[in-house]
N, C-alpha and C positions, 0 to 999 in steps of 0.2 A: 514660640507663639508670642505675639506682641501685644499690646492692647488695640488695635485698630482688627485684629484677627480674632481675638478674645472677645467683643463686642460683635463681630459678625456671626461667631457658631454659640451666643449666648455662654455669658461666662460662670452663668447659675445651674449650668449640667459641666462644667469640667470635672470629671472624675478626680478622689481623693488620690493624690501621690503617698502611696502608704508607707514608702524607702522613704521619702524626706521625713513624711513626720516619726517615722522612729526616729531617724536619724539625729533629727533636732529634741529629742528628750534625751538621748543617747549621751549626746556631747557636753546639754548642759547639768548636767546631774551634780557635776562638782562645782559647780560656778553658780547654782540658785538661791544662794544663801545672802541677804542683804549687809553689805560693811559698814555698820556706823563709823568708822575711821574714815570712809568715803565720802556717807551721805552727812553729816554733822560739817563738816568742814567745806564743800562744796555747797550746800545750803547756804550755812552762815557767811560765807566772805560772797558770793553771791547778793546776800541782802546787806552786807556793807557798804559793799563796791557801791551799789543801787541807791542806798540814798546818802551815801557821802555825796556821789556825783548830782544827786539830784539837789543837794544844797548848794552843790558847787552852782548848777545850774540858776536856783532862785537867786543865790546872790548874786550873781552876775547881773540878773535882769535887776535888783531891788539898788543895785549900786552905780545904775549905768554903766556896767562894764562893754568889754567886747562880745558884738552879738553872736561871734565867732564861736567864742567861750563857752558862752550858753547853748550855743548848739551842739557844741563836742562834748560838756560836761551834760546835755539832755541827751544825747544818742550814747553816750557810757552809760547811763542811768537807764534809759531802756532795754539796753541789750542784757545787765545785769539782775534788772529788774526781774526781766522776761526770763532770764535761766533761773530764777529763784523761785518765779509762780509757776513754771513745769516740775515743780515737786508736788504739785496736786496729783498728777497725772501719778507720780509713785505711791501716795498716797493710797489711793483706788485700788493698787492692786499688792501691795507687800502685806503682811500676815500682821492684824493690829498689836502685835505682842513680839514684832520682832525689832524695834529701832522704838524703846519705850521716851517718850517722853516728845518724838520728834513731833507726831503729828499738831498737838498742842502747841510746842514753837514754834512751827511754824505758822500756824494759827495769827499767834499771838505779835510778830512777825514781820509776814507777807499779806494770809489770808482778808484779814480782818482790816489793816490799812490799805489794802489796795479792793477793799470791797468785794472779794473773791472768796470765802474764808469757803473749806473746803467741802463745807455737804453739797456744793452746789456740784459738783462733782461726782461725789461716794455716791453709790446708788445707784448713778445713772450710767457713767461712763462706762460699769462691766454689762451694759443692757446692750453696747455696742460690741463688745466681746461676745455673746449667747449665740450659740450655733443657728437657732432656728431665726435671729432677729435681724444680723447681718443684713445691711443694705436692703430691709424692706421697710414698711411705713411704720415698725415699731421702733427702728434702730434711731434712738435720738438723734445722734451723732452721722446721718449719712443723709445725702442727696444726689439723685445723680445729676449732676453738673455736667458731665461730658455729655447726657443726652439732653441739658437745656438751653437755653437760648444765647447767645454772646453776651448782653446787655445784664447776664444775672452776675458774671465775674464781678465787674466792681458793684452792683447791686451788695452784692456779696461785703467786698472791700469797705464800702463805705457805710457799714454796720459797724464795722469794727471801729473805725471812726469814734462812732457816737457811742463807743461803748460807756466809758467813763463819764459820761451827762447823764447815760438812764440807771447805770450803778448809784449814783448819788441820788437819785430820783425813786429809784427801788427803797434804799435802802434810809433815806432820812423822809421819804415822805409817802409811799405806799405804805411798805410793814408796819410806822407806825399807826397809819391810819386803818389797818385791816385788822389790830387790836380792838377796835369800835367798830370795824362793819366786817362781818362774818365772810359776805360774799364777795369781797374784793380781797381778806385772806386767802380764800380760796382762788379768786383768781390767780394770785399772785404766785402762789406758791405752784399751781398749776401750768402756770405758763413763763414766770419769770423769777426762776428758782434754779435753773442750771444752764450750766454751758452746752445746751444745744445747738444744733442748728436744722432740724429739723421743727418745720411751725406748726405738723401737727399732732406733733412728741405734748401728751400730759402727763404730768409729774404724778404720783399715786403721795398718799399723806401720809409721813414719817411717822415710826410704830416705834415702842419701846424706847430701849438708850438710845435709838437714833432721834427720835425725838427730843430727848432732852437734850441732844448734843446740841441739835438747829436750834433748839430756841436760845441757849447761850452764846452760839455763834451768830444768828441775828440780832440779840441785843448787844452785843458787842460792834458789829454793822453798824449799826442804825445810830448810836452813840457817838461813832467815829463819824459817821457823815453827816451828821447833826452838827457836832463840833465844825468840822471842815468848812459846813457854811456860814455858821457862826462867825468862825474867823475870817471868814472872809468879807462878811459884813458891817464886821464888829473893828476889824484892824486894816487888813488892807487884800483886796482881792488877786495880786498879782502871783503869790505863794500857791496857791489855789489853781490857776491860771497855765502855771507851768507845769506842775503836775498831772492834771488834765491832763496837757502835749504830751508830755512824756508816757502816762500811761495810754494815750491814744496812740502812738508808736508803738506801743509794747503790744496792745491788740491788735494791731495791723501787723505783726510781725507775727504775733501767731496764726493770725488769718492766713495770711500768705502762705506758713507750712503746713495748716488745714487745708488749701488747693491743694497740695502735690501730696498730702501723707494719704492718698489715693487715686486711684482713676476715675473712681465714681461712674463705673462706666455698666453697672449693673441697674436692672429695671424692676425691680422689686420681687424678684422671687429669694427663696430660701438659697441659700450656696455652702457647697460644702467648704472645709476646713481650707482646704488648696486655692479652690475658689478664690475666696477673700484674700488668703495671703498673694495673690495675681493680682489681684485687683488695689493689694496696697505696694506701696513705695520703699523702698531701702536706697537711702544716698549713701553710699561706702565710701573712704580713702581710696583714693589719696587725697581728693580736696580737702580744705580744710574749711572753707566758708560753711562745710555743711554742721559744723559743732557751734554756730552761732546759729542761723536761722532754726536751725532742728536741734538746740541742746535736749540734757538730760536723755539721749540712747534714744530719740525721734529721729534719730535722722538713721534710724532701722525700725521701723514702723513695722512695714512688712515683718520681719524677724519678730516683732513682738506680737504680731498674729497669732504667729506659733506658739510662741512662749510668751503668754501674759503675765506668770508668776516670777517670770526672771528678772533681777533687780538690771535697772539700766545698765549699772559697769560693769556689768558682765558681755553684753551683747558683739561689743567689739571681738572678745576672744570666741565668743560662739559661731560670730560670722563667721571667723576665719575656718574655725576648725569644719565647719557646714560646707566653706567650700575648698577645704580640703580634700575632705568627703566625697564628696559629690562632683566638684569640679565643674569648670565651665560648661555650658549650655542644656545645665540640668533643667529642670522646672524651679528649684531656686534658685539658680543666679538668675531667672528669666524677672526675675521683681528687681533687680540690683540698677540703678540707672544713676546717670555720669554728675547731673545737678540739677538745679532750682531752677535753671532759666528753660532748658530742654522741657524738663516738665511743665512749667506753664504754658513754653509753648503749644506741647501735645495737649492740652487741655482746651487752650485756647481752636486750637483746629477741631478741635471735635466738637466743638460748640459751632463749629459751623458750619458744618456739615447737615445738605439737608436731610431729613425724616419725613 
């Protein structure tokens, strides 16, 4: 069944395939365990790589160098950048007591200099996991784009864009001003407090340790993006400048693997387990472009439907062994497709297709 057939007999009554999902608890039983010898060391050289290159990149531009330079040492920096901030994503769903210390480094890090730090995340991104929330108007995280208009794809794209101008706007000149007006707290945290993309997703108000955790991870925000314009006022704007690009690269790259890490091709009812896993994406080997634009075990999305507890480096041996199992032209190899460009295309065509 394909998604252009999925979308004609409504893919919010596909029956649960009850063989696969034993099948994929089955297999990964021995491999759910998260590796700090993995995650510590792909993290950390990850935010190396990231802003070595990214200095590589300002001095270029601050020295007149070759604009060559700066561009190769900016596109290292965001590809780097970009595999470091999808440790948010492991974040949300590994057991807060299993990889101690990491969440905090990375925090301290990633999160917090690149404006991202991670409640904006926790909370919300397992509301898009919830069996009953999946791709309806609760699910932050969903839109159906396959059944919207052509003109919402770069709609789409060109948020991402402007991510890095309203982060810096969030965070050195909302939050602090919503410390003195109540109702622009509220707004803010309401509306512009996580990685969504659905606009009419409202954020509910942080309870307990989660609470104390956001307010140190916004004052930690809002000080670094205070700084950031500071210095940029203060010394020279051009440092500021290129980072901007580079993390406006890095959200266009994640944007782009939010197009295909579904079909979006469901209209707002409830769907069961199978469902959704059909309706998201698994880019397998042999390519290899797909562990740059899908790092961190995105680029089996799909697979992580099934398994949300399972730590990313596991997913490759699970794939395999799933379709050893099962084998070709199961109900899941039917999520398994060839790359990046196929899928936008199929996105692209269903966008224009009239309704």
């Amino acid at each position: 069944m394909n998604a252009p057939e999925m979308t004609m007999t409504k893919i919010s009554a596909i029956p649960d395939d009850k063989a696969m999902l034993r099948a994929a608890v089955e297999v990964s039983r021995d491999i759910s365990v998260a590796r700090p010898e993995i995650y510590w060391p792909d993290m950390l050289v990850s935010a190396a790589v990231g802003y070595g290159a990214l200095y590589g990149a300002i001095a270029s531009v601050m020295t007149g160098g070759s604009a060559w330079a700066a561009a190769g040492f900016g596109l290292l920096s965001a590809l780097a950048l970009y595999r470091a901030l999808l440790f948010i994503h492991e974040l949300t769903h590994i057991h807060e007591t299993a990889l101690p210390g990491f969440r905090f480094t990375w925090n301290l890090l990633v999160g917090i200099p690149m404006l991202i730090p991670s409640f904006m995340y926790e909370g919300v991104h397992t509301l898009h996991h919830a069996r009953t929330r999946y791709g309806t108007v609760e699910d932050p995280e969903y839109l159906p784009l396959a059944l919207m208009k052509p003109w919402s794809l770069p709609v789409f794209l060109l948020l991402a864009i402007l991510l890095p101008i309203g982060l810096l706007v969030r965070c050195a000149v909302l939050v602090p001003l919503g410390v003195i007006i109540p109702p622009l707290r509220k707004l803010v945290w309401e509306r512009a407090s996580s990685l969504s993309i659905n606009p009419d997703f409202r954020r509910r108000p942080p309870e307990g340790s989660f609470k104390t955790m956001v307010f140190w991870q916004e004052l930690g925000a809002s000080v670094w993006a205070l700084f950031l314009l500071w210095s940029a006022w203060a010394w020279d704007w051009r440092p500021l400048a290129v980072a901007v690009a580079v993390i406006s690269l890095t959200a266009v790259l994640n944007q782009v693997r939010t197009l295909v890490a579904h079909l979006w091709a469901n209209d707002g009812d409830a769907m069961t387990v199978t469902g959704q896993y059909l309706d998201s994406v698994n880019v397998p080997p042999p390519g290899v472009l797909g562990e740059l634009w899908a790092p961190v075990g995105l680029r089996y999305h799909a697979l992580h439907h099934l398994l949300a507890s399972v730590p990313y480096h596991s997913y490759p041996e699970a794939h395999r062994r799933l379709m050893k199992q099962l084998g070709l032209e199961s109900t899941y190899d039917r999520a398994n497709y060839r790359g990046l460009f196929p899928l936008l295309g199929k996105l692209v065509s269903s966008t224009m297709v009239k309704r």
